[in-house]
C-alpha positions in Angstrom: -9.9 9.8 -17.9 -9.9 12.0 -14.4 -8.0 11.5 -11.8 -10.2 12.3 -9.2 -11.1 9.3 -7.4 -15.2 9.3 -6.0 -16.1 10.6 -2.6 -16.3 7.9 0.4 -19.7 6.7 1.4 -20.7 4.9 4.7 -20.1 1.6 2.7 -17.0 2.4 0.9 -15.8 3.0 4.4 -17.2 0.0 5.6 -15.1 -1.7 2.8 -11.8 0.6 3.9 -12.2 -0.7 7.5 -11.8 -4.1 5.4 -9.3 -3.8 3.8 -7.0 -2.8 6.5 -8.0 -6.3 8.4 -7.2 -8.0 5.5 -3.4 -6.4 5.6 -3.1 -6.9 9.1 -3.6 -10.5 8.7 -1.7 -11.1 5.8 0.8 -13.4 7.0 3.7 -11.4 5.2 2.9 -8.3 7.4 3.5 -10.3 10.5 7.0 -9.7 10.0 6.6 -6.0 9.6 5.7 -3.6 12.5 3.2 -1.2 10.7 0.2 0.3 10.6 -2.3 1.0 7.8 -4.8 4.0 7.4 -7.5 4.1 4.3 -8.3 8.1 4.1 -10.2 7.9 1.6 -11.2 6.8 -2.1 -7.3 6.4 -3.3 -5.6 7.0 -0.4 -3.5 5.5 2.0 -0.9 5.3 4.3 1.1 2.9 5.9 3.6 3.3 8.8 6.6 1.1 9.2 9.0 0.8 11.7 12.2 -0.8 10.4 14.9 -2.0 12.3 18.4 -3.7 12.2 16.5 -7.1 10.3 16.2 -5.1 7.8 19.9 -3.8 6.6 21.8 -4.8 3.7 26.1 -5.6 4.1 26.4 -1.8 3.9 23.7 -0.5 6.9 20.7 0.9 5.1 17.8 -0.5 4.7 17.8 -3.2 2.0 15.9 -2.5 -1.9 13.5 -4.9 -1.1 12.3 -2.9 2.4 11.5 -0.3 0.0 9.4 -2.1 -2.5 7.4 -3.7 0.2 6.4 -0.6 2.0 5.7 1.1 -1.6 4.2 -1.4 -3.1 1.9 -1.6 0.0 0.9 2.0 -0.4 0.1 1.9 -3.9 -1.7 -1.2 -3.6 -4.4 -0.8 -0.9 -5.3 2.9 -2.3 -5.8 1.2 -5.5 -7.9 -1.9 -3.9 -9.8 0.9 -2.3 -11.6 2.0 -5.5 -12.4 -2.0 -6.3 -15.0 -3.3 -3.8 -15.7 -6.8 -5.3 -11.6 -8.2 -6.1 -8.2 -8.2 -5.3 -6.8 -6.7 -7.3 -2.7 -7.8 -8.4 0.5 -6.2 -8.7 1.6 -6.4 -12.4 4.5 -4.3 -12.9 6.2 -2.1 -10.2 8.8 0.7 -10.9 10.8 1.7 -7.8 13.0 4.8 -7.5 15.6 5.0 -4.7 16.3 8.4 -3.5 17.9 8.4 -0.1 19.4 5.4 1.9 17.2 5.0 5.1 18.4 4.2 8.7 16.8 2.2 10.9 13.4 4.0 12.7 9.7 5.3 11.6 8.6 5.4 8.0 5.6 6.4 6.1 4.4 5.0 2.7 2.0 7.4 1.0 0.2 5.7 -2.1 -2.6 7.2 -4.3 -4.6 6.0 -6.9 -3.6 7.9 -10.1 -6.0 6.5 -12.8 -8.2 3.5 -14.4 -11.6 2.6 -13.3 -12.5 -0.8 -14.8 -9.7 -3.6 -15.2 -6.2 -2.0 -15.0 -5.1 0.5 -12.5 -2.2 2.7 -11.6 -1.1 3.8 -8.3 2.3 5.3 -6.9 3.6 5.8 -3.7 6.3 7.8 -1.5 8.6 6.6 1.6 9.2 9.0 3.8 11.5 8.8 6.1 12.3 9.7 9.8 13.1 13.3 9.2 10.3 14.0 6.9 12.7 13.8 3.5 11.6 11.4 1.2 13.8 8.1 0.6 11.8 6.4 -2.3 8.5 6.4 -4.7 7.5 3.9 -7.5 4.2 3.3 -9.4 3.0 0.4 -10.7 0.3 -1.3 -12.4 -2.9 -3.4 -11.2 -5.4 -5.5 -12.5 -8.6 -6.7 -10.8 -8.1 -10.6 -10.3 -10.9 -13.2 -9.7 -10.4 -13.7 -6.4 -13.4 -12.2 -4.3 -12.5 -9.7 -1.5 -15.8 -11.4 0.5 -14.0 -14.8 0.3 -10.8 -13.7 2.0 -10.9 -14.1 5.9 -9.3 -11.2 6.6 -11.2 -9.0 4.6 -14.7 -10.4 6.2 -13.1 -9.7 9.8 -13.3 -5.8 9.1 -16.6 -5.5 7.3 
């Protein structure tokens, strides 16, 4: 199976444009400050700016800061190749490689492979000096719930 996701078209970026409405109004993002960029077929970044809310006991940002932002990633440059579903997290494995302190990330994700029903994607958090602090891959499947029926998905199309 390749790796090499297909090259965007005027309605796959239609469909991009789409899918970052539908994250910015997903209520779960209104408690993160971040941004979200479709490049491509595969691709995406997200930019988050984490703050105090977000420390564990110890001052770093807390494990579950990480999976959101990576999890993220990995997600939408998945959904990118699927134009019809939402597609679901089924497994997610997370590698810590830094703490992080409070300021300007960037989650990275790329699809890495599947085409029909299950997907795999990984992502990287980078962190305010440009080192990476994290990166996970997990697993997708294309649910039955249509992207057209979401609100925030039909606000970008």
């Amino acid at each position: 199976m390749s790796s090499t996701p297909p090259e965007a078209s005027s309605g796959q970026d239609a469909h991009f444009r789409a899918l970052e409405s539908l994250y910015r109004t997903a209520p779960i993002n209104h408690l993160f400050d971040s941004e979200i960029e479709i490049m491509g077929p595969g691709k995406c970044d997200i930019w988050f700016n984490v703050d105090e809310r977000h420390l564990h006991a110890a001052g770093a940002v807390h494990g579950s800061a990480y999976f959101k932002m990576l999890d993220d990633a990995a997600f939408y440059a998945v959904n990118s190749l699927v134009t019809d579903r939402f597609v679901l997290t089924t497994a997610f494995n997370l590698l810590f490689t830094r703490p992080i302190q409070p300021g300007r990330l960037r989650a990275t994700g790329r699809w890495i492979s599947g085409r029909k029903r299950i997907y795999v994607g990984e992502a990287r958090l980078i962190d305010a000096d440009g080192e990476e602090a994290g990166r996970g891959t997990g697993t997708f499947m294309r649910s039955r719930i249509p992207l057209a029926g979401l609100p925030g998905y039909s606000n970008g199309a």
